[in-house]
N, C-alpha and C positions, 0 to 999 in steps of 0.2 A: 801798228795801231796801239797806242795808248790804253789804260787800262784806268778806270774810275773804282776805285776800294771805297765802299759805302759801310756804312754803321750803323748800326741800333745804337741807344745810348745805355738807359736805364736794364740792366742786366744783363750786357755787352761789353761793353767797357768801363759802364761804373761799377765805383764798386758800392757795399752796402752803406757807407757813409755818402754816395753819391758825390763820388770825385773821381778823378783820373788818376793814378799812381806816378807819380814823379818817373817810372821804367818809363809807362806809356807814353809820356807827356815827351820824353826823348826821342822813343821813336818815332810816333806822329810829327812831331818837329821836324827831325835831320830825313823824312819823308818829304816836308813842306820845303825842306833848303834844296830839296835833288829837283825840284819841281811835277815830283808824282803827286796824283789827284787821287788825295782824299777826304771824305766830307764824311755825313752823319745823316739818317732819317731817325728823324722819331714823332712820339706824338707828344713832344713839350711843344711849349710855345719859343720864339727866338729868346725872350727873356731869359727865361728860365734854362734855355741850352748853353747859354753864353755861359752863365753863371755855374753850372756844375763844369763845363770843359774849360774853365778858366786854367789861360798859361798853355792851351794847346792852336797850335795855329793849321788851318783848314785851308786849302786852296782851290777847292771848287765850292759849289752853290750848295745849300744846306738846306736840307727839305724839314719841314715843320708841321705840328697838328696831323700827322698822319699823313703829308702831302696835300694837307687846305694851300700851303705856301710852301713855296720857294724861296727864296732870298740868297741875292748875289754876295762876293766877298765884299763888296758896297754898302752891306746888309738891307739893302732896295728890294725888294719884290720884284721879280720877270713871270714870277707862274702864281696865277691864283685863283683858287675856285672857292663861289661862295653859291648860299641857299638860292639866289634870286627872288626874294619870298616866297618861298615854298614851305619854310621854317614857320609860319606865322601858326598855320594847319597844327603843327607840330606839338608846339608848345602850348596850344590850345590844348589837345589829347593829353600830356604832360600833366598843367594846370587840374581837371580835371579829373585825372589820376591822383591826384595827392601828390604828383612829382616834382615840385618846380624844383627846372632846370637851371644850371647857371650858363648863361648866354655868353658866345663869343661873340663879338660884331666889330665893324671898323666904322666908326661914327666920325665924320669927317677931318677923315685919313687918319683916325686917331685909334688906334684899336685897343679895346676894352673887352672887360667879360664886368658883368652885370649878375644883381643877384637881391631878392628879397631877403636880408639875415634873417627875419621872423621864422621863413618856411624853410628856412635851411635844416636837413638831417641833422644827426649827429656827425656821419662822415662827413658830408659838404661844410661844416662848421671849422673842423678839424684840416680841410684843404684850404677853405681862406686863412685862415689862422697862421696858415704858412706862406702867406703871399701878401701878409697887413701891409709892407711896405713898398708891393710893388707899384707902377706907374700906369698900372691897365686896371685896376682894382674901381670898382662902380658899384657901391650898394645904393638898390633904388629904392623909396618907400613904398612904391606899387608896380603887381605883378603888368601894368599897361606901361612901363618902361621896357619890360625886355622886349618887345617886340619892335625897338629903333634900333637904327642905323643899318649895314650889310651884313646880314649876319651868316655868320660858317662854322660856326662850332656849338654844341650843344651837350651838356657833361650831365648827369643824374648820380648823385652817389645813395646808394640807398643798400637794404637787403635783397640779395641776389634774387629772392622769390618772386620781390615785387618787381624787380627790371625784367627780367625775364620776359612776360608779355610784350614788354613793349619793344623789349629786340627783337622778337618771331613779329611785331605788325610792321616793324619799318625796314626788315633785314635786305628784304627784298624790293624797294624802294630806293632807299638812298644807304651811306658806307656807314653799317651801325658796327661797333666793336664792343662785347659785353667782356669784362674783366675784371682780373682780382690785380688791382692797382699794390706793387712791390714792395714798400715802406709802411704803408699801415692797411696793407691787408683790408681793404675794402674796396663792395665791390660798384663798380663801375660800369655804365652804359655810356656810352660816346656815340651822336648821332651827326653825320656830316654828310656833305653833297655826295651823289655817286660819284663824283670824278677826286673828287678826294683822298685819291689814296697813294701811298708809297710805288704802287707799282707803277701808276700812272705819271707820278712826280719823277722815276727814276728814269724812266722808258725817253719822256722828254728832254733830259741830261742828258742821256744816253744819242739822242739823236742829235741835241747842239753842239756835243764835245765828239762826236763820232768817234767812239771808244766802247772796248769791253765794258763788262761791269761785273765785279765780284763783291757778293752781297754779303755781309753777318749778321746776326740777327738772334735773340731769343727767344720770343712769344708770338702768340698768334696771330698778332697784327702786321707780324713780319713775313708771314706766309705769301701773300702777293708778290712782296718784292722779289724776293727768294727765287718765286715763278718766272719772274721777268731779268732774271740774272742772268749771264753765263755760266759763274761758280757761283755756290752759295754756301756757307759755314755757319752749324748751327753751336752755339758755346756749349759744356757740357751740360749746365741748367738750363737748358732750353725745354718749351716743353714736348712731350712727344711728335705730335702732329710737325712740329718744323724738323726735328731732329728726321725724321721720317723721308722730307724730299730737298732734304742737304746733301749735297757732295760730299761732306765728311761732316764727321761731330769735331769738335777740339777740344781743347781745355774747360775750365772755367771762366767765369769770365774775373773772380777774386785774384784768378790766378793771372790776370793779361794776357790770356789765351789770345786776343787779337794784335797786340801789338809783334807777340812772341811769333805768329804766324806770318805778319808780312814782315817782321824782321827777316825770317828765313827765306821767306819768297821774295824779299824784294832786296837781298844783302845790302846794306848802309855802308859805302866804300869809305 
């Protein structure tokens, strides 16, 4: 049976410049030339995955947003869970709160994240600010725009105080992940469908490619997958909770602890 090596991205294998190491970028390679399967979970978007693993080539399907998507090496979508307007409720509560969100949606077939600049934090300012150029970017002049198209993804950057409530109202509802986002240290609320999540993204790979699965991973949004792995490897900056129900801890991730590991376990002839 075949074996599917999955990734975290962001504090896994990137590093703090959020690139791949030219070591890694070989091994994942002469990986992709033997025809071993290995991909990536994270919670970026395709855009934005493509562009930090630039020069690294992948041969199975590449799970997205936490597992909202999947997308083949086609870069097509096979697996996708969205809110079915359930999200509407959401962002109501959000609104409301002082919160507005920035919205993910696929507005016919064309997928965007939306956002009032006016009510943007100062974190949420600071995340478009790094995306002025991308192709999914939608500022709307009113908050009765976010609520078009299918929406699957819903971000709040704000102070941890204030998120906090509204992760304990919706945790247990649908896949909410509250976090201190890696590069500028802010904290983050992510609200998406129940079925949105990496474990469930992986479990379905798992059963189309009828293969193991050994998982790596460093935060706690990686926690699920980890669960529905066979092996799972947490890097040595991982934080405690995953280090905790990993088969082994390894390296760093500065260090290419992931590459360094299936080098060894998978020898490059």
């Amino acid at each position: 049976m075949k074996t599917l090596y999955i990734t975290d991205l962001d504090g896994t294998i990137l590093t703090k410049e959020q690139t791949v190491t030219e070591y890694s970028k070989r091994v994942f390679n002469a990986l992709y030339e033997r025809g071993t399967l290995v991909t990536y979970a994270t919670a970026r978007s395709l855009e934005t995955a493509t562009v930090v693993t630039q020069g690294v080539k992948f041969g199975a399907p590449r799970v997205v947003y936490n597992g909202a998507f999947v997308f083949g090496t086609d870069d097509k979508p096979f697996i996708s869970h969205t809110f079915e307007g359930a999200a509407h409720g959401v962002i109501d509560t959000l609104l409301s709160g002082g919160l507005p969100p920035i919205v993910y949606s696929l507005t016919n077939g064309a997928e965007k994240f939306s956002f009032v600049p006016k009510l943007l934090s100062k974190g949420g300012r600071m995340f478009i600010d790094t995306r002025l150029n991308s192709v999914r970017i939608n500022p709307v002049d009113s908050t009765d725009a976010l609520y078009k198209g299918d929406i699957f993804y819903l971000l709040c950057i704000d102070d941890k105080a204030k998120l906090l409530p509204y992760y304990d109202m919706y945790k247990d509802e649908f896949h909410c992940v509250l976090s201190v986002e890696p590069y500028t240290h802010n904290d983050w609320l992510e609200i998406m469908p129940r079925a949105a999540t990496k474990a469930n993204a992986i479990r379905e790979l798992k059963a189309k490619l009828n293969c193991r699965l050994v998982a790596f991973g460093d935060g706690k949004n990686d926690i699920d997958m980890f669960l529905a792995a066979d092996e799972c490897y947490a890097v040595e900056n991982a934080v405690p909770e995953l280090k905790e129900i990993a088969t082994a801890v390894i390296g760093k991730n500065t260090d290419d602890a992931v590459a360094k590991w299936l080098e060894k376990n998978e020898p490059l002839k």
